[in-house]
C-alpha positions in Angstrom: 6.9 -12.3 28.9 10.5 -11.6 29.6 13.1 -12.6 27.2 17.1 -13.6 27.9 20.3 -14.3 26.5 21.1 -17.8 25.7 24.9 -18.1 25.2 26.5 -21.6 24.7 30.3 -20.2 25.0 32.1 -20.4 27.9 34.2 -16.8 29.3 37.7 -18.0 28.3 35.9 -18.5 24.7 33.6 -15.1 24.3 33.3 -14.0 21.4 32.5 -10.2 20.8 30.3 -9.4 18.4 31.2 -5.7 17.9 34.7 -6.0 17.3 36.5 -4.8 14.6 35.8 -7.6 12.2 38.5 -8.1 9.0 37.6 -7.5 5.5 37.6 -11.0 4.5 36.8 -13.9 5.9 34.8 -12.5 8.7 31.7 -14.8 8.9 33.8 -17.3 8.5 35.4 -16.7 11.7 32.5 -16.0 14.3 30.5 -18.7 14.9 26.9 -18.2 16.5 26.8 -18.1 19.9 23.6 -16.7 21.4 20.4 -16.2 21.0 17.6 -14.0 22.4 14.0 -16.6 23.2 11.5 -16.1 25.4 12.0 -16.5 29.0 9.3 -19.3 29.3 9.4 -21.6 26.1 10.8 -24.4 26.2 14.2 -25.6 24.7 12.6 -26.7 21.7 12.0 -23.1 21.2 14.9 -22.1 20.5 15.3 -24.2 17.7 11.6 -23.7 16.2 11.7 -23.3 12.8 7.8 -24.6 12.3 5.9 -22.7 9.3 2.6 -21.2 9.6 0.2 -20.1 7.2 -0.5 -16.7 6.5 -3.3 -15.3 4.9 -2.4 -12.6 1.5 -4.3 -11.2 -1.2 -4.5 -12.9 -4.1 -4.9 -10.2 -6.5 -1.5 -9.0 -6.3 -0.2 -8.1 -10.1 2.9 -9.9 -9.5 1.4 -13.0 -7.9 -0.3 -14.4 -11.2 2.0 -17.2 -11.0 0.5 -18.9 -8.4 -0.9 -21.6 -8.8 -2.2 -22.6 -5.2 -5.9 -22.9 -4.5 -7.2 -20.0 -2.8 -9.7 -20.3 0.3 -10.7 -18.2 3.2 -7.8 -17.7 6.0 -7.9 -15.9 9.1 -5.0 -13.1 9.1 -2.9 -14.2 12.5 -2.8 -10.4 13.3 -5.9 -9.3 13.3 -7.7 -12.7 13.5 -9.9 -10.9 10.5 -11.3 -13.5 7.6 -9.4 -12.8 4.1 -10.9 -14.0 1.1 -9.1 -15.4 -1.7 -5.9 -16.2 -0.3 -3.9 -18.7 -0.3 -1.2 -20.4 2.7 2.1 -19.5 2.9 5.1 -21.2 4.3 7.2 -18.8 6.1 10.7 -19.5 7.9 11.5 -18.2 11.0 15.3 -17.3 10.3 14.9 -14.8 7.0 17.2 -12.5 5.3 16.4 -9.5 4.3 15.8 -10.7 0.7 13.8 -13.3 1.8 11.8 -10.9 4.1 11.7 -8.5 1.4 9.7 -11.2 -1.3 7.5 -12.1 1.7 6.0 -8.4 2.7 5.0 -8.1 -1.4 2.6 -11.0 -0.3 1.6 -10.6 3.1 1.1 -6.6 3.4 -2.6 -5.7 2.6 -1.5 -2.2 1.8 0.1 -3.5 -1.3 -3.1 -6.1 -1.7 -5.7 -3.0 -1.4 -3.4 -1.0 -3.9 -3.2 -3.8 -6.4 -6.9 -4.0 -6.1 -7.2 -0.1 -7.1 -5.3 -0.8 -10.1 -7.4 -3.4 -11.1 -10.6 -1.6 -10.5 -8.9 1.6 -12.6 -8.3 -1.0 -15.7 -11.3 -2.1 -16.0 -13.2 1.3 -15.8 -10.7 2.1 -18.8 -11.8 -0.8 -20.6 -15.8 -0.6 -20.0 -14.8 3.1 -21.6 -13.2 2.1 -24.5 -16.7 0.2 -26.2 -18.7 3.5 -26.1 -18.4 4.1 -29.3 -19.6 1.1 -30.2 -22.9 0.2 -31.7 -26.0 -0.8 -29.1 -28.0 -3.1 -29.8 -31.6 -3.8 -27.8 -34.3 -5.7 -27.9 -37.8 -4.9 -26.3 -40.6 -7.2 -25.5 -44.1 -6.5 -24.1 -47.0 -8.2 -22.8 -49.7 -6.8 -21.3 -53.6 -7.0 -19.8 -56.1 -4.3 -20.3 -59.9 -3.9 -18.9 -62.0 -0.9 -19.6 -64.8 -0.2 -17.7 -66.4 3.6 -18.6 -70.0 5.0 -18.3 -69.9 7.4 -21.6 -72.6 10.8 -21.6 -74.2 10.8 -24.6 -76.7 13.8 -23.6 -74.8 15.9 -25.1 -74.3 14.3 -28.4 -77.5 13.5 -28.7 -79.5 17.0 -28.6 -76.3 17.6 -31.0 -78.2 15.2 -33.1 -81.5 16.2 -32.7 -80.6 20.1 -33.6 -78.8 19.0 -36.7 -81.3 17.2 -37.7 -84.2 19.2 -37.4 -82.0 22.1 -38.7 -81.2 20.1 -42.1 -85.4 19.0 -42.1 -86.2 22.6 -41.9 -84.1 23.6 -44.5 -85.4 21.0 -47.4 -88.3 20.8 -46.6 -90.6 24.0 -48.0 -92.9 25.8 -45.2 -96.4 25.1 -46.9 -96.2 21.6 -46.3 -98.1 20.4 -43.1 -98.1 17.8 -40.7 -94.5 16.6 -41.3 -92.6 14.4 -38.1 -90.3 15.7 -35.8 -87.6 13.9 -37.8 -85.2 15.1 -34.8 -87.5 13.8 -32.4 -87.8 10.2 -33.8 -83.7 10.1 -34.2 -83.3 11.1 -30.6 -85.7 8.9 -29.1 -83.4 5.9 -30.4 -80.5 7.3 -29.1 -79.7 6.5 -25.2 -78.6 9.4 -22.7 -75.6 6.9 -21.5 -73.6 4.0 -23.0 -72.0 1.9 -20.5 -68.4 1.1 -22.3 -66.6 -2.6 -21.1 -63.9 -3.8 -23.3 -61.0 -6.4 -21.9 -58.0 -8.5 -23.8 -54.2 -8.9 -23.8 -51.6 -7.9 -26.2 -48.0 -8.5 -26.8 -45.1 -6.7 -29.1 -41.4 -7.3 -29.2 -38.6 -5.3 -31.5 -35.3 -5.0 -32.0 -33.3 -1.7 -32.0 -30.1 0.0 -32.6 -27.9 3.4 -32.1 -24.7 3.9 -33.3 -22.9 7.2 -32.3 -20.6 7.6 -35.5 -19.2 10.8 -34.4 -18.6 11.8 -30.9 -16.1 14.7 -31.2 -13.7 13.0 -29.5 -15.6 12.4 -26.3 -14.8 8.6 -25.8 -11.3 9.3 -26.5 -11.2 11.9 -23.6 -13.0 10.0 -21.3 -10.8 6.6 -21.7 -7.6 8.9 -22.0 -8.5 10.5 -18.5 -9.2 7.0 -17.0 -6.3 5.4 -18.7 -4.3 8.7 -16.4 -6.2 7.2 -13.8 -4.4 4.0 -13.5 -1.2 5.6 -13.8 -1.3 7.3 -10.9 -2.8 4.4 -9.1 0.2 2.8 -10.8 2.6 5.5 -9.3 0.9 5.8 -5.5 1.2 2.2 -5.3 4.8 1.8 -6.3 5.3 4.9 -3.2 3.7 2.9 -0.9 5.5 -0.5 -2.0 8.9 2.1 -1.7 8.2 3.3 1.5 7.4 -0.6 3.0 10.6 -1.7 1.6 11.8 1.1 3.8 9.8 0.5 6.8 11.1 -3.0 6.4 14.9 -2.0 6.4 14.2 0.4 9.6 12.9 -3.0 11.7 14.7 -5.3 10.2 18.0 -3.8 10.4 16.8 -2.0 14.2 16.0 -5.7 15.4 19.6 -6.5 14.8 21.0 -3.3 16.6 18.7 -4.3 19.4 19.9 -7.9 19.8 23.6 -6.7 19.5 22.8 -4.4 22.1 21.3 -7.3 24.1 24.4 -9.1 23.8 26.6 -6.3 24.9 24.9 -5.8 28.1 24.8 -9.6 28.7 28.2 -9.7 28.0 28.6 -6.7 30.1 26.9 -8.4 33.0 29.3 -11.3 32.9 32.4 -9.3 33.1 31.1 -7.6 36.3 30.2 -10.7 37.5 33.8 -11.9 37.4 34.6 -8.5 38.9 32.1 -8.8 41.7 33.7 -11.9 42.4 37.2 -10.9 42.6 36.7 -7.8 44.5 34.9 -9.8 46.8 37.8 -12.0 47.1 40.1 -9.3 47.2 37.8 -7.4 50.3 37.9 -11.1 52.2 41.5 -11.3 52.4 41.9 -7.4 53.1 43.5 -5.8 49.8 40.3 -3.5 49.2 38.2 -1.7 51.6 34.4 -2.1 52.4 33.3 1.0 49.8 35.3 -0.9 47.2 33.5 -3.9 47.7 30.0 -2.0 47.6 30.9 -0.3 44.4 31.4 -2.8 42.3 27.6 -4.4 44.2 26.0 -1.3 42.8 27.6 -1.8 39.8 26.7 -5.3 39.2 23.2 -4.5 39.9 23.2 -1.6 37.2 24.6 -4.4 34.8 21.7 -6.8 35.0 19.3 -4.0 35.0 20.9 -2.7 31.7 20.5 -6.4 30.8 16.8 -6.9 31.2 15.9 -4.0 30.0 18.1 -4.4 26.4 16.6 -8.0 26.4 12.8 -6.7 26.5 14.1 -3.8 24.2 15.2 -6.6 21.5 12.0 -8.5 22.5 10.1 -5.4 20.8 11.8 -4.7 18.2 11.3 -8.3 16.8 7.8 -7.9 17.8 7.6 -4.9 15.5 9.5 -6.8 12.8 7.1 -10.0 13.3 4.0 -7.7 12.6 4.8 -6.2 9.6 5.8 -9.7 8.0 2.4 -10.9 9.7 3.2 -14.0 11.7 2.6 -15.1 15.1 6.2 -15.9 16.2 9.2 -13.7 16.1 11.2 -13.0 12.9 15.1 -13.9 13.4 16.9 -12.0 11.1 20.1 -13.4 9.6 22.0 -10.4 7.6 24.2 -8.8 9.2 24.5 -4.8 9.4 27.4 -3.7 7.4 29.3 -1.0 6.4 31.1 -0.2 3.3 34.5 1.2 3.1 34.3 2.1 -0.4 33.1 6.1 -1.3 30.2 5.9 -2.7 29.1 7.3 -6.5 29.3 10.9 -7.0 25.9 12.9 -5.5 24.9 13.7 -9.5 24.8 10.5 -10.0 22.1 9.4 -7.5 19.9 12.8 -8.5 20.2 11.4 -12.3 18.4 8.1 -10.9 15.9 10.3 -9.1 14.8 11.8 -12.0 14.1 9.1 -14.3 12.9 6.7 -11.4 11.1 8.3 -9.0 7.4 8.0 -8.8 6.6 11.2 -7.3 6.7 12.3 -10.9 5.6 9.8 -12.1 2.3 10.4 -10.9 2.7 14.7 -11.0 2.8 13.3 -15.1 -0.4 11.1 -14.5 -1.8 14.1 -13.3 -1.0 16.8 -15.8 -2.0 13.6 -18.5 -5.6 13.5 -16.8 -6.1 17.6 -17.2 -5.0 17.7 -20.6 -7.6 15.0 -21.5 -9.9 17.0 -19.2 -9.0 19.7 -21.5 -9.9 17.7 -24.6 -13.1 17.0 -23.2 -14.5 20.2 -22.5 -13.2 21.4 -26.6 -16.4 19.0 -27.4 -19.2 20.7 -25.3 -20.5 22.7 -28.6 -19.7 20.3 -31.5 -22.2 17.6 -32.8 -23.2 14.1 -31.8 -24.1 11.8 -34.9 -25.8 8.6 -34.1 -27.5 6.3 -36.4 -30.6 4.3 -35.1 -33.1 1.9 -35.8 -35.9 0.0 -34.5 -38.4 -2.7 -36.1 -41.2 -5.2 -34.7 -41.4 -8.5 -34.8 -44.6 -9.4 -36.2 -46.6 -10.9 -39.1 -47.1 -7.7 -40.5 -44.0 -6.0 -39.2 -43.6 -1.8 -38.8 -39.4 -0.4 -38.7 -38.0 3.1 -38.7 -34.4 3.6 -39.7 -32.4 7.2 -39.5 -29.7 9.2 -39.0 -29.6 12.3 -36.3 -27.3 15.2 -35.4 -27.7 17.0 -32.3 -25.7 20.1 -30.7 -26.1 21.3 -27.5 -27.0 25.3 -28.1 -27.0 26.9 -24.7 -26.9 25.3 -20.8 -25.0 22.7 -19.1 -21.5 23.9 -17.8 -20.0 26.8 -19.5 -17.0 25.7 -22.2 -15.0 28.9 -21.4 -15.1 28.2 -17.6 -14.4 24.8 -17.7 -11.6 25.3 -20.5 -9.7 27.6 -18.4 -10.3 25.1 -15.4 -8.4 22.5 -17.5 -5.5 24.5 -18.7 -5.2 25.6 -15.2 -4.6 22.4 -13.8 -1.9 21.6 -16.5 0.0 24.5 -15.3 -0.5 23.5 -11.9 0.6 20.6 -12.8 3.9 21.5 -14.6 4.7 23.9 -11.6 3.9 21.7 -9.4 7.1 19.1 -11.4 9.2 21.7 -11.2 8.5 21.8 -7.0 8.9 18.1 -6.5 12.2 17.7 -8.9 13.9 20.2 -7.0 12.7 18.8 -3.0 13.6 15.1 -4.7 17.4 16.6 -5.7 17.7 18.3 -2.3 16.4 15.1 -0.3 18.9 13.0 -2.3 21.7 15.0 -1.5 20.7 15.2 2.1 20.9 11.6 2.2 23.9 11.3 0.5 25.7 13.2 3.2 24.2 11.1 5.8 25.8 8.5 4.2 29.1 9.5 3.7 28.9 10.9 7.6 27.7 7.4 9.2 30.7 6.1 7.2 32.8 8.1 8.4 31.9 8.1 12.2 32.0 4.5 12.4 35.7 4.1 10.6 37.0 7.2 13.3 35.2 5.1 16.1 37.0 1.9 15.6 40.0 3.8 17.1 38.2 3.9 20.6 37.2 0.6 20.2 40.3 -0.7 20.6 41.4 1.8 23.4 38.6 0.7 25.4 39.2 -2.7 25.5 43.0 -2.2 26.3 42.2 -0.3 29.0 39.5 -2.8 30.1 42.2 -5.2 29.9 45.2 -3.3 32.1 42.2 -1.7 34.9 41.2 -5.8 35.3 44.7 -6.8 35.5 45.5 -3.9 38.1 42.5 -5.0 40.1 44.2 -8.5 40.1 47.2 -6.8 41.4 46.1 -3.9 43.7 46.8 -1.7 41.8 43.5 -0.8 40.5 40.1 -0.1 41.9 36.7 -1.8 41.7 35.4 1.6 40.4 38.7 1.6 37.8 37.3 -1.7 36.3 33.6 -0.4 36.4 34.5 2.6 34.3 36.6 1.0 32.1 34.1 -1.7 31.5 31.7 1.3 31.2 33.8 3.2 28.7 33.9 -0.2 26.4 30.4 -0.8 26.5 30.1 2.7 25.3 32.7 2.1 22.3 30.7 -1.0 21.1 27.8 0.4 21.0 27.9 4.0 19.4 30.0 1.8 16.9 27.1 -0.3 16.3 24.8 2.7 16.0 27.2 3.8 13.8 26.3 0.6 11.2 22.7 1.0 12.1 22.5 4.7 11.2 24.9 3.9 7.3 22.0 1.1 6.6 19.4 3.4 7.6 20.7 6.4 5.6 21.7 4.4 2.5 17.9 2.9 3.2 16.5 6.6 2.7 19.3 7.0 -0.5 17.6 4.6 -2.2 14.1 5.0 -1.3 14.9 8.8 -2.7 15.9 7.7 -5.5 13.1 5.8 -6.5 15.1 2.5 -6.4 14.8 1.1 -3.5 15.7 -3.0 -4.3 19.2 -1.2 -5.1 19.9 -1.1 -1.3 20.6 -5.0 -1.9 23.5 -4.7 -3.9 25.3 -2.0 -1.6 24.5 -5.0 0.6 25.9 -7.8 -1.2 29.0 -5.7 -1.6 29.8 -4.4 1.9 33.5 -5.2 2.6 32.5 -4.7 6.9 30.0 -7.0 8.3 28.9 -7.2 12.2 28.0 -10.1 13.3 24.7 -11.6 13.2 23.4 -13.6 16.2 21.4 -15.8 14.0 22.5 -17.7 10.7 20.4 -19.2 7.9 18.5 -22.7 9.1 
């Protein structure tokens, strides 16, 4: 699908939307002329400003407000199923601003990180009631059947021996004719017993343990989780950072794109006028055949250019249209800019680096977790005290009550090992502070130049904006007259073009930089005000519906 340049202005009326615009007043003064659509919609299209619902986690922190049912939506992107989510309406003309509150809702990077933060709370808060008493209860029923054949052989000649043992010893030798006492006992007595016994039984209890004392365990344990969430906290707030970022980059690149667009369109129009006169001008004789070829070739370069800065803007609203996760392109409506004010003094931007960045945020989660780690493994060889209890619920009911202490005497992971494990990783992580702080100050002064350089280049290229469209002006004049050649007019159209557009790049590459300022710094959101205060504005092809 190709896309083209729609412009509703006539030549004698063009309006250029690179030139040097005037600190006050400018939006005023351009109106909107084009726009880029795709080459088969149809002229409803153009104007299409039709919502469409988008699917977005609902667990977002900063989405509790919401108060729209939640269902199952299919995400347009990847036509995947998202559970509790909710529609959203979104325009097709956005600002940035407007772009910016839409990809806290829409991105499922920031959903799934959200969702980590969650999940670390509440392991923090199942921690926290360890300590606390547990109570149980038991209950038992059960069916028994016993089916045994008992030897008694043994037993009984047992019998038999002791009998006649303890007859032998009362009884005096002279008397005759006595029993076999042993005899008649064992006679009575079976060699087996065949044992069957069958019935159910049932118990229930209650019981309880208390750990009073735990060392400080628990305390550990929920310290090192609570640790946990703050550097969920502070890897989420870098990947919300660096999405504000990515946003800026498209946004801002789709803009450069469609001004591009519109150069080379316009570009193409001039050399159509061209084409025409020189082949006016080689009809009634005043320029020769090569002449008249030249400015062909050129013409043909021109829409060439066109197309292909027409599909280049086609992708980079594409790009733009994916990350805000819709199904129709994303017009953006603010401007690139460019301030002529110098900006704050480089300290200044390092101090806000310091205190706001969450790369140490979350080195100070991590030292935080190893010096709870640390805690922890002080408790390996002091006591656990627990109080417990148990009774039965019956008529006649049986309880045991105590107290216990219990110290682990040898085994289990070595204290010393595991102490200087901890106090390691504090160090590591205090080194590892000082590493980041100075990379952060370094990156922020980087950026600061590039800044202050992209300002610079595009106030000292304003100068050859204006000399290339005089000279545009006298070659197309002299072309008119004789003077000048068809190749004058194509390099001086050529020369203009070039002008425009470094200027342009010029704007794209402060936003960008300033972008990369603020991300630096750990404050990225501040990039709107440096917006809301730019004194130089290019125009924007698309206004606010």
């Amino acid at each position: 699908m190709s896309a083209s340049i729609v412009t509703h202005a006539n030549t004698d009326t063009r309006v250029d939307p690179t030139a040097a615009p005037s600190h006050t007043g400018f939006q005023n003064e351009i109106p909107t002329i084009t726009q880029i659509v795709e080459a088969e919609d149809s002229a409803a299209r153009i104007q299409a400003t039709d919502d469409i619902r988008i699917a977005h986690s609902a667990m977002s922190h900063d989405n509790k407000h919401v108060t729209k049912p939640l269902s199952t939506l299919i995400d347009p992107i990847t036509h995947k199923t998202v559970d509790n989510s909710y529609a959203l309406d979104v325009s097709s003309f956005l600002s940035l601003e407007q772009a910016q509150d839409i990809l806290l809702q829409v991105s499922p990077k920031i959903a799934a990180n959200d969702a980590a933060i969650a999940a670390s709370e509440y392991q923090t808060d199942a921690l926290k009631t360890l300590d606390n008493p547990l109570v149980f209860a038991r209950v038992s029923a059960s069916a028994y059947h016993v089916d045994e054949d008992i030897d008694l052989s043994s037993l009984r000649s047992g019998i038999v021996n002791e009998i006649n043992n303890s007859v032998d010893g009362i009884v005096p030798p002279p008397v005759p004719d006595l029993p076999n006492f042993g005899e008649l006992v064992g006679e009575r007595l079976p060699d087996s017993y065949d044992f069957k016994r069958s019935g159910e039984t049932t118990s229930a209890g209650l019981g309880v343990a208390w750990p009073i004392y735990t060392a400080g365990r628990t305390a550990a344990l929920t310290g090192a989780s609570r640790a946990r969430t703050q550097e969920a906290l502070a890897d989420s707030i870098l990947d919300k950072n660096a999405l504000y970022n990515t946003l800026i980059e498209r946004y801002f690149k789709a803009q450069l794109a469609i001004i591009a667009a519109y150069l080379r369109d316009d570009a193409y129009d001039t050399l159509k006028q061209t084409d025409h006169m020189a082949e006016r001008l080689y009809e009634e004789g005043f320029i020769s055949h090569v002449d008249r070829l030249e400015a062909q070739s050129a013409l043909a370069d021109a829409k060439s250019e066109a197309v292909k800065a027409n599909n280049d803007a086609r992708l980079a609203m594409i790009a733009l249209q994916r990350l805000l996760r819709t199904d129709y392109r994303i017009k953006p409506t603010t401007p690139l800019f460019v301030s002529s004010r110098p900006l704050p003094d480089v300290s200044y931007f390092q101090d806000l680096a310091l205190n706001n960045h969450p790369g140490l945020q979350k080195v100070a989660a991590k030292r935080a977790q190893a010096q709870q780690l640390h805690a922890l493994s002080d408790t390996a060889y002091k006591p656990t005290v627990m109080l417990y209890g148990y009774g039965q619920v019956e008529k006649d009911p049986s309880w045991v009550a105590g107290i216990s202490a219990s110290w682990k005497l040898w085994g289990g992971l070595d204290k010393t090992a595991s102490l200087a494990s901890s106090s390691a990783q504090i160090r590591q992580a205090d080194l590892s502070e000082i590493e980041v702080s100075d990379n952060l100050l370094l990156l922020v002064e980087k950026n600061w130049h590039d800044v202050n350089n992209a300002q610079a280049r595009y106030q000292a290229l304003q100068s050859n904006v204006d000399l290339a469209a005089e000279v545009l002006r006298l070659r197309r004049l002299g072309l008119q007259e004789g003077v000048n050649t068809t190749i004058d007019v194509v390099q001086a159209q050529t020369q203009a073009l070039k002008a425009r557009t470094e200027q342009a790049q010029a704007a794209h590459d402060y936003v960008q930089a300033l972008a990369a300022l603020m991300q630096s710094c750990g404050t990225p959101l501040a990039f709107n005000a440096y917006l809301n205060a730019a004194d130089i504005q290019l125009p924007t092809l698309y206004t606010q519906q």
